[in-house]
C-alpha positions as CSV (number, residue, x, y, z in Angstrom):
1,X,9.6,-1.0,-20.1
2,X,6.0,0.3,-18.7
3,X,3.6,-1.3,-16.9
4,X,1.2,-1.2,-19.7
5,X,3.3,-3.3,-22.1
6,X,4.8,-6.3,-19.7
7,X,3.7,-9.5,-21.8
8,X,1.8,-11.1,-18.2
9,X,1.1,-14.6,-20.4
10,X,4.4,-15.1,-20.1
11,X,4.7,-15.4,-16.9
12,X,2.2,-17.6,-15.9
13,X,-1.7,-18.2,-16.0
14,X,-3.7,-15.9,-14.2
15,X,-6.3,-16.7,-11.0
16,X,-9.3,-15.8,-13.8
17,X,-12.0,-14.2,-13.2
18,X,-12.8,-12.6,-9.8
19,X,-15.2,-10.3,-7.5
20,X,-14.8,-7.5,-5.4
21,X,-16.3,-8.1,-2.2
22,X,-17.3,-5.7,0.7
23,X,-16.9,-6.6,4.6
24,X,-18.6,-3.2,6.7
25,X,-18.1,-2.7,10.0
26,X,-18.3,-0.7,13.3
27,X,-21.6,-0.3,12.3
28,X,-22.5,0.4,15.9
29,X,-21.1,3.8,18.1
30,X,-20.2,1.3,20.7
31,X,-17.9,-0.6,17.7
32,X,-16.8,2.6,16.3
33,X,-13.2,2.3,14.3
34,X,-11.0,4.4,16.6
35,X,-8.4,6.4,14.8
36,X,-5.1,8.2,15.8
37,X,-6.1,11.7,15.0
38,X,-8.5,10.8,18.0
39,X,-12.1,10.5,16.3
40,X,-13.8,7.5,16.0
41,X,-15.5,6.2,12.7
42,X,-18.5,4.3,11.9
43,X,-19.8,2.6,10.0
44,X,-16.9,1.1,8.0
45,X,-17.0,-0.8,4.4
46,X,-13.2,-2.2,2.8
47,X,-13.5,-3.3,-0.9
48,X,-11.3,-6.1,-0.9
49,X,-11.1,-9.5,-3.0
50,X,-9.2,-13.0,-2.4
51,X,-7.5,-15.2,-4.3
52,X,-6.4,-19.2,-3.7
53,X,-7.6,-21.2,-0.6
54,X,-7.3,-21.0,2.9
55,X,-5.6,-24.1,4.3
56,X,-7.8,-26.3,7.3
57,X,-5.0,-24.7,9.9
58,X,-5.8,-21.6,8.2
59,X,-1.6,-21.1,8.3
60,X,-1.5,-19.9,4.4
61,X,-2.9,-16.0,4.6
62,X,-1.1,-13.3,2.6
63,X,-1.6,-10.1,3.2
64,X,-1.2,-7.6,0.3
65,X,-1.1,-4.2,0.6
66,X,-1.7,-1.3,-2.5
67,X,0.6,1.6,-2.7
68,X,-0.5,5.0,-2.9
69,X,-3.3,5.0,-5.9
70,X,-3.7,1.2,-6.0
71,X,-6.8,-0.6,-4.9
72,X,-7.8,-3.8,-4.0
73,X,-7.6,-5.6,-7.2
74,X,-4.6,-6.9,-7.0
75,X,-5.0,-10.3,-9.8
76,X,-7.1,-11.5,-12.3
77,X,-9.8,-9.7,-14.1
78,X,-13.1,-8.7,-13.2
79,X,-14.9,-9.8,-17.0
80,X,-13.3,-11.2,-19.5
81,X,-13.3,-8.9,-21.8
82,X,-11.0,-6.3,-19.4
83,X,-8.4,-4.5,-21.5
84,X,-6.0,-4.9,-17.9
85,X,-5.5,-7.3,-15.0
86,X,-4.9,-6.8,-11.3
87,X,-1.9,-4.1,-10.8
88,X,0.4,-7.0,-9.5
89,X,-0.9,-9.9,-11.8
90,X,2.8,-10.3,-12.8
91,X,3.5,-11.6,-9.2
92,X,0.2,-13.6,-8.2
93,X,-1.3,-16.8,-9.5
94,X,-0.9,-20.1,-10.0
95,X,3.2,-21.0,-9.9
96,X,3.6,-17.5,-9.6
97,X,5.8,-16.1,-6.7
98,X,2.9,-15.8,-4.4
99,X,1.9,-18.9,-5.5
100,X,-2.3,-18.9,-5.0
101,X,-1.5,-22.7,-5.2
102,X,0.0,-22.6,-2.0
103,X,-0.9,-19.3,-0.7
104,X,-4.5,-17.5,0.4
105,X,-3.8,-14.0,-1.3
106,X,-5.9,-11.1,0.4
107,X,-5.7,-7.4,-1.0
108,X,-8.3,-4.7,0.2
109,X,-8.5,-0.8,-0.8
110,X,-7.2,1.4,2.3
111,X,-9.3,3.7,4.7
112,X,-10.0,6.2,3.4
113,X,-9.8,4.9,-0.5
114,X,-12.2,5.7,-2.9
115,X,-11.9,2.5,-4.9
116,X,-15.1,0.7,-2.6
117,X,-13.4,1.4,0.5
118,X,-14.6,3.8,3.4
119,X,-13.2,7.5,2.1
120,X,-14.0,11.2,1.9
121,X,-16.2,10.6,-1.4
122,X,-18.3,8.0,0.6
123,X,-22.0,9.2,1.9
124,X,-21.8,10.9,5.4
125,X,-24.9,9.0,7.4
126,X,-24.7,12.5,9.3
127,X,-26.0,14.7,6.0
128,X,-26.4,12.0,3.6
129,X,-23.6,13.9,1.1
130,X,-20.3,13.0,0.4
131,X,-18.0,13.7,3.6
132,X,-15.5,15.6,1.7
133,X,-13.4,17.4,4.4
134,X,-15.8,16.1,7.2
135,X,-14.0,12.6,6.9
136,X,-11.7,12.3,9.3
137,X,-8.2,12.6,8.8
138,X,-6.8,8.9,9.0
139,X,-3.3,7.5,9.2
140,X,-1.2,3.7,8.2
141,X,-2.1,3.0,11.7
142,X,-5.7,3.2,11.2
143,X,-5.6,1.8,7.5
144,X,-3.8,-1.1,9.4
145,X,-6.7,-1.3,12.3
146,X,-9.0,-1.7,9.4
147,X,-7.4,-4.4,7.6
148,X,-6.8,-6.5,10.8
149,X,-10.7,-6.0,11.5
150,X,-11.3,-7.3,8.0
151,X,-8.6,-11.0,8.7
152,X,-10.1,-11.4,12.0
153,X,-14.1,-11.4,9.8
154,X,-12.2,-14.1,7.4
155,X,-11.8,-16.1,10.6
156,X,-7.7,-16.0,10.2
157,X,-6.2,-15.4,14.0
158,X,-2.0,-15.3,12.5
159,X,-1.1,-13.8,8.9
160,X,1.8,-15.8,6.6
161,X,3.1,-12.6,5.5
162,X,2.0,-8.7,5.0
163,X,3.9,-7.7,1.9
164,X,3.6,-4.1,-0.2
165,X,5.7,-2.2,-1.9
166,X,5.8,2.0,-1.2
167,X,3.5,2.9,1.1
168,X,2.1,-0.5,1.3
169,X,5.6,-0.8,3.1
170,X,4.7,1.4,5.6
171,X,1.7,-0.6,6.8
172,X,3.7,-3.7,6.6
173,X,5.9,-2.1,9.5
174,X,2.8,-1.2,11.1
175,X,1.2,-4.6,10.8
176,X,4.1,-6.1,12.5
177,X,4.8,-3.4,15.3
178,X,0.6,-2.9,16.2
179,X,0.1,-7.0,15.8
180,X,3.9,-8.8,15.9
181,X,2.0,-11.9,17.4
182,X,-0.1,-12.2,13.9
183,X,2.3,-11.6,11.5
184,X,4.8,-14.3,11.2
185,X,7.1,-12.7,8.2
186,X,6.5,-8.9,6.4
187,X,7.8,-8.1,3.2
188,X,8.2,-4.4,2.7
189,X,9.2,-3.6,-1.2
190,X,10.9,-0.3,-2.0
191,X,9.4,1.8,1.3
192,X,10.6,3.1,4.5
193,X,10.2,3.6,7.9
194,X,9.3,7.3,7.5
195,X,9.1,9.6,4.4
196,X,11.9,12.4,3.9
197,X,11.7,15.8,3.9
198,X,12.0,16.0,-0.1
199,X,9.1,13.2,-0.5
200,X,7.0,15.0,1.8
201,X,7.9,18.3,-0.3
202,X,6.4,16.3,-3.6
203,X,2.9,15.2,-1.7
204,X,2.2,18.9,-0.7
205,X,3.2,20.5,-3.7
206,X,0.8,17.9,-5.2
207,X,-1.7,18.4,-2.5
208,X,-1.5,22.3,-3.2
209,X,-2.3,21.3,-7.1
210,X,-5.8,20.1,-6.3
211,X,-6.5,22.6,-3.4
212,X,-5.7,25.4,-5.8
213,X,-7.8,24.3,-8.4
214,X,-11.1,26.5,-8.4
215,X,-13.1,23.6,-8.6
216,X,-12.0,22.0,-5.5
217,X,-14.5,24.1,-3.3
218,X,-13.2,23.2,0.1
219,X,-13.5,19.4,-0.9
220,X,-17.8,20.3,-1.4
221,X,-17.3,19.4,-5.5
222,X,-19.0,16.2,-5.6
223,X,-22.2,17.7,-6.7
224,X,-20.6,19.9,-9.6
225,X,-17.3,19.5,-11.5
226,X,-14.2,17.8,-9.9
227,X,-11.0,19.7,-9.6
228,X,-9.8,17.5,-12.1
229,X,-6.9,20.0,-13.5
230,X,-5.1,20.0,-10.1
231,X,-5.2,16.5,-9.8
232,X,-3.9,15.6,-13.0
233,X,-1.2,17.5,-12.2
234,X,-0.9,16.4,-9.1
235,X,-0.6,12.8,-10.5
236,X,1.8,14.0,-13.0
237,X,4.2,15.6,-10.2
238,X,4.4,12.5,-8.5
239,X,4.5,10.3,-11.5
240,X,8.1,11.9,-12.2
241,X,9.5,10.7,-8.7
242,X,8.5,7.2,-9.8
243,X,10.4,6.8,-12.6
244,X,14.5,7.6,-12.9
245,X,16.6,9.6,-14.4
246,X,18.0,6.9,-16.5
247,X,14.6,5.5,-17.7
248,X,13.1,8.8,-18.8
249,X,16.7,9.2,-20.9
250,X,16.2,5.8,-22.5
251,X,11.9,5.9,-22.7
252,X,11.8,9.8,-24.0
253,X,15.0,11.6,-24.2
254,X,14.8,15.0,-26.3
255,X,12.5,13.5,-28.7
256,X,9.9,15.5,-30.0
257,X,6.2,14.5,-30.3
258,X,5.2,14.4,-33.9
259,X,7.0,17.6,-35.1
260,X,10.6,18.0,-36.7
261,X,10.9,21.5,-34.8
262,X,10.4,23.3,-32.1
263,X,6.9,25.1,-32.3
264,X,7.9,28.2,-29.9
265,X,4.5,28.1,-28.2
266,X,3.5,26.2,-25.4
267,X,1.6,23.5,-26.8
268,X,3.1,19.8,-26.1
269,X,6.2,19.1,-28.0
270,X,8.2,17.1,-25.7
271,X,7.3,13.3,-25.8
272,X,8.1,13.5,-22.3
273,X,5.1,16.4,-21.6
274,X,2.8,14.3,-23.8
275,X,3.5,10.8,-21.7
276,X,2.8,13.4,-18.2
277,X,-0.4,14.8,-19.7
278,X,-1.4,10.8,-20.7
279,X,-0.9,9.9,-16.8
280,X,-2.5,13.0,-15.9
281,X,-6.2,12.6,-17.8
282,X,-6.1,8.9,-17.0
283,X,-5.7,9.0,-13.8
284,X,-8.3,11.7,-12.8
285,X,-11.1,9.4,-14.5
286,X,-10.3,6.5,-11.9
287,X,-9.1,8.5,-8.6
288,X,-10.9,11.5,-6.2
289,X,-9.0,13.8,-5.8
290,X,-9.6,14.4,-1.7
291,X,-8.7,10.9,-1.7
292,X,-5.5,11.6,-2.9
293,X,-5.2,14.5,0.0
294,X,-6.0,12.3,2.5
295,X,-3.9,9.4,1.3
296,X,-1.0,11.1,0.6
297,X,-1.1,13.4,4.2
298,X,-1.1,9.4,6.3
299,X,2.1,8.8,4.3
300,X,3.9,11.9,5.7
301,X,3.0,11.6,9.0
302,X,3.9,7.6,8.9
303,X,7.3,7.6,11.2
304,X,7.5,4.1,13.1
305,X,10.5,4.6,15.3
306,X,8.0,7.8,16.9
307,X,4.7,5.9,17.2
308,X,6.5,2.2,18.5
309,X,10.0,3.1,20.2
310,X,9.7,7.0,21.8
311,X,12.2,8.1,18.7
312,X,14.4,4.9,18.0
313,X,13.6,2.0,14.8
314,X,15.8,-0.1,16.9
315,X,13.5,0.1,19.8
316,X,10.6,0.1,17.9
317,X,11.4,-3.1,16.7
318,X,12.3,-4.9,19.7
319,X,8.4,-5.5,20.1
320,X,8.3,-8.3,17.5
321,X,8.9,-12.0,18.1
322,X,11.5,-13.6,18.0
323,X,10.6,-16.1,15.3
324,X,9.2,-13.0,12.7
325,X,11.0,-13.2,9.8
326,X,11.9,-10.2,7.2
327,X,12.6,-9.7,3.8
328,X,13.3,-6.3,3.1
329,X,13.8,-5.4,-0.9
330,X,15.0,-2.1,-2.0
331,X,15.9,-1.1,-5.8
332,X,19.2,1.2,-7.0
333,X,17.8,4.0,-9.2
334,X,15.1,4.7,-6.9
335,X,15.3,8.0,-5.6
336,X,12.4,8.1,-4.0
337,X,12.5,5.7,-1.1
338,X,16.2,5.4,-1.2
339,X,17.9,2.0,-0.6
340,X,19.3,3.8,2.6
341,X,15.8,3.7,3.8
342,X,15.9,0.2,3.6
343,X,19.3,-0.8,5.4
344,X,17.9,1.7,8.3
345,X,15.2,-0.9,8.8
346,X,17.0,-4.4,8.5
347,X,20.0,-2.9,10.6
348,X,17.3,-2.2,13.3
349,X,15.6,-5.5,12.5
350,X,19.0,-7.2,13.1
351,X,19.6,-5.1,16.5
352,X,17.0,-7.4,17.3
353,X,18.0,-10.5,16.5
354,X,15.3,-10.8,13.5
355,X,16.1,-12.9,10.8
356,X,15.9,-10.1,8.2
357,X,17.1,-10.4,4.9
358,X,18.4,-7.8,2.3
359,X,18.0,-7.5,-1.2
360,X,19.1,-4.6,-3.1
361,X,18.4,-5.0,-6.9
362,X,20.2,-3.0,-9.9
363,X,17.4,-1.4,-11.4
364,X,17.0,1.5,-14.1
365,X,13.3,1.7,-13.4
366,X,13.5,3.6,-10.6
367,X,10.6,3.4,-7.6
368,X,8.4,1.6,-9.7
369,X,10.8,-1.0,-10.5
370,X,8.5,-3.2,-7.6
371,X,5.7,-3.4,-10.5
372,X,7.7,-4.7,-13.1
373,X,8.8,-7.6,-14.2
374,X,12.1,-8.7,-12.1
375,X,13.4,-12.5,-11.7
376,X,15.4,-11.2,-8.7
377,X,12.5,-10.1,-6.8
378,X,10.3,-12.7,-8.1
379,X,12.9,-15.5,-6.8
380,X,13.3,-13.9,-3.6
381,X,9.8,-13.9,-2.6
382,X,9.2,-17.2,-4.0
383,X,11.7,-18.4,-1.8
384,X,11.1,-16.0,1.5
385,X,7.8,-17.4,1.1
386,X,8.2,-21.2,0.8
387,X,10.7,-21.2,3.8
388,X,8.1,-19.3,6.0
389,X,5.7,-21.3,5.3
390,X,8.1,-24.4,6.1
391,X,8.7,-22.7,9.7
392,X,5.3,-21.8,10.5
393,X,4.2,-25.7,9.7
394,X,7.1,-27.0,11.3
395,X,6.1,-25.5,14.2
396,X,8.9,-22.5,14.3
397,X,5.7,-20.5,16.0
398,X,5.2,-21.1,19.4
399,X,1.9,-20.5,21.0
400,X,-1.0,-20.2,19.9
401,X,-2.5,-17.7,17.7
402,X,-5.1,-15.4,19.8
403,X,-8.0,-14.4,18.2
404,X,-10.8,-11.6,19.4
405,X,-10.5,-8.4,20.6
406,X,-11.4,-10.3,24.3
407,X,-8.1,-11.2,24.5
408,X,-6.5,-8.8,22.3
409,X,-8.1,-5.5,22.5
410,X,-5.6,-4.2,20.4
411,X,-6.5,-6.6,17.6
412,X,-10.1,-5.9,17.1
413,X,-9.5,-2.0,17.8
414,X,-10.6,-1.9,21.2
415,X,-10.1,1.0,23.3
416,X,-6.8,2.1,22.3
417,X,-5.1,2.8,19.1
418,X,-1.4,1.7,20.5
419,X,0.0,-0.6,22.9
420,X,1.9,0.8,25.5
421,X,5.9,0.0,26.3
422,X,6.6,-0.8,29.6
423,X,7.2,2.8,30.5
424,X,3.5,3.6,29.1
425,X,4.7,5.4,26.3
426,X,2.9,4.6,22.7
């Protein structure tokens, strides 16, 4: 099974046709977007798009958040006449698991994206060129900052849920540790609280792809030709860590690619080296490849129990409310963000008296099993969803929501990137 050939009719009707919309910010130096590495950025534009309505208590809001080389179109298509949908339309729409019926969807295209949203391929008011390397390098944290500056412009003071699979996990930890009074429930799919050693070993081996490529120039190519052969690699390296071992067995095997014979040359002759090459040239006419540099560095340095409890998940999490509520889904063949990533979390969840709940599905798709069809995964978040939702109306949420970085400074950016423990540590 691919992505590319899931039958999305059958699971239900789609939200239609939508827009991409752009909210800019910190358009002021006072209003400047603080970020970790200690720079401050402005102005700010996130692409992002909505689906559903907002309820009149405004109590609804999902959050949705991409994965490395996703983007904010999430469901739907833009004209009708667009050969693919949103890259989650399988799990958003009407009757759908994150029912827009019931639920106001939101999905926006991180910092430093290059899909609409704020990145190094954006102009540089400084020079009026492309920032390349000038743009700052950003982390989840500030991707996270950004996103909370776009729900508090959309008028919504509390979050229903931040969900995302990968490294949309990461910021759904870091949604709940920077903001745990305005998220009531997260939902992070396949992910972890900090990368290993190995999957930071893939990013810069992919990293060192592009950077190697003549073309990149120091990240100054947007005038000439792209370094598109070290990205397509790049993509392709990374591609194999998505998948298992089992699916490329059953999807390729030995098979060759229209030959009976070996060619003895080095021309493709695997299927499996003609499927890489595919994902390779397609992606490098939809990403930028300093993009994918700066993206993929914010996911190594992600590592919640440092930033929110001075070493310890278990500490980290003791920030959050008592009434946040977790459901934390992790699948068996994927090697990448092992299923012992994901007990690390809910055990530390549970320290804290968190109603977290784990699901570990059997899988042969390996990390990208979270894009695929799944009736498991669709039925949990269905159901995670609904009974949040029940609490939050019930009035399981005590208090109300603040809004404005008045009395939050944290929330609207403010002065400070972190809040501080009680022993003033970040």
């Amino acid at each position: 099974m691919s992505i590319d050939n899931i039958d999305l009719e059958s699971r239900g009707p789609s939200v239609g046709l939508v827009e991409t919309r752009f909210f800019t910010f910190a358009t002021t130096p006072a209003d400047a977007l603080p970020l970790e590495c200690g720079q401050k950025l402005s102005p700010v534009t996130l692409a992002y798009e909505t689906y559903g309505t907002l309820s009149p208590e405004k109590d609804n809001a999902v959050l949705v958040v991409h994965a490395l080389t996703g983007d904010a179109h999430v469901a739907g298509r833009h004209k009708p006449d667009d050969r693919k949908p949103g890259w989650w339309e399988l799990m958003i729409g009407p009757d759908k698991p994150i029912d827009t019926n019931k639920y106001f969807v939101i999905c926006s295209n991180c910092l430093g994206g290059c899909k609409g949203s704020t990145g190094p391929s954006s102009t540089n008011p400084a020079t009026g060129k492309p920032y390349g390397l000038a743009f700052p390098v950003v982390t989840m944290g500030d991707m996270v900052q950004a996103q909370a500056r776009l729900v508090e412009h959309l008028g919504i003071a509390r979050l229903l849920s931040v969900i995302g699979g990968s490294m949309g996990g990461m910021q759904v930890l870091d949604w709940a540790l920077r903001y745990p009074d305005r998220v009531a429930s997260l939902i992070p799919i396949a992910s972890t609280a900090r990368l290993s050693a190995q999957g930071i070993a893939f990013d810069e081996v992919g990293r060192q792809a592009i950077m190697k490529d003549p073309n990149w120039n120091r990240g100054d190519y947007y005038a000439g030709q792209p370094p598109h052969a070290g990205l397509a690699i790049a993509r392709m390296i990374a591609h194999i860590t998505y998948l298992s071992q089992q699916s490329m067995r059953e999807k390729f095997g030995r098979r060759l690619q229209g030959r009976a014979g070996y060619g003895y040359d080095f021309e493709v002759e695997f299927e499996v080296e003609s499927y890489l090459r595919h994902q390779g040239d397609a992606f490098i006419k939809r990403f930028d490849a300093n993009t994918y540099l700066y993206i993929s560095k914010a996911v190594d340095y992600y590592d919640a129990a440092a930033a929110w409890g001075d070493g310890s998940l278990v500490q980290a999490f003791a920030r959050l409310r008592p009434e946040t509520r977790a459901l934390v889904i992790s699948f068996t063949s994927d090697w990448l963000f092992l299923t012992a990533q994901s007990k690390e979390i809910v055990k530390a969840l549970q320290a804290n008296a968190v109603h977290a709940t784990f699901v570990e599905i059997p899988s042969d798709y390996g990390h990208d099993a979270f894009l695929l069809p799944n009736d498991q995964q669709e039925n949990a978040i269905r159901s995670f969803l609904a009974a949040t939702l029940r609490q939050v109306q019930t009035g399981g949420w005590h208090g109300p929501a603040q809004t404005g970085h008045e009395e939050k400074p944290g929330w609207h950016g403010g002065d400070v990137c972190r809040h501080e423990n009680e022993a003033g540590k970040p």
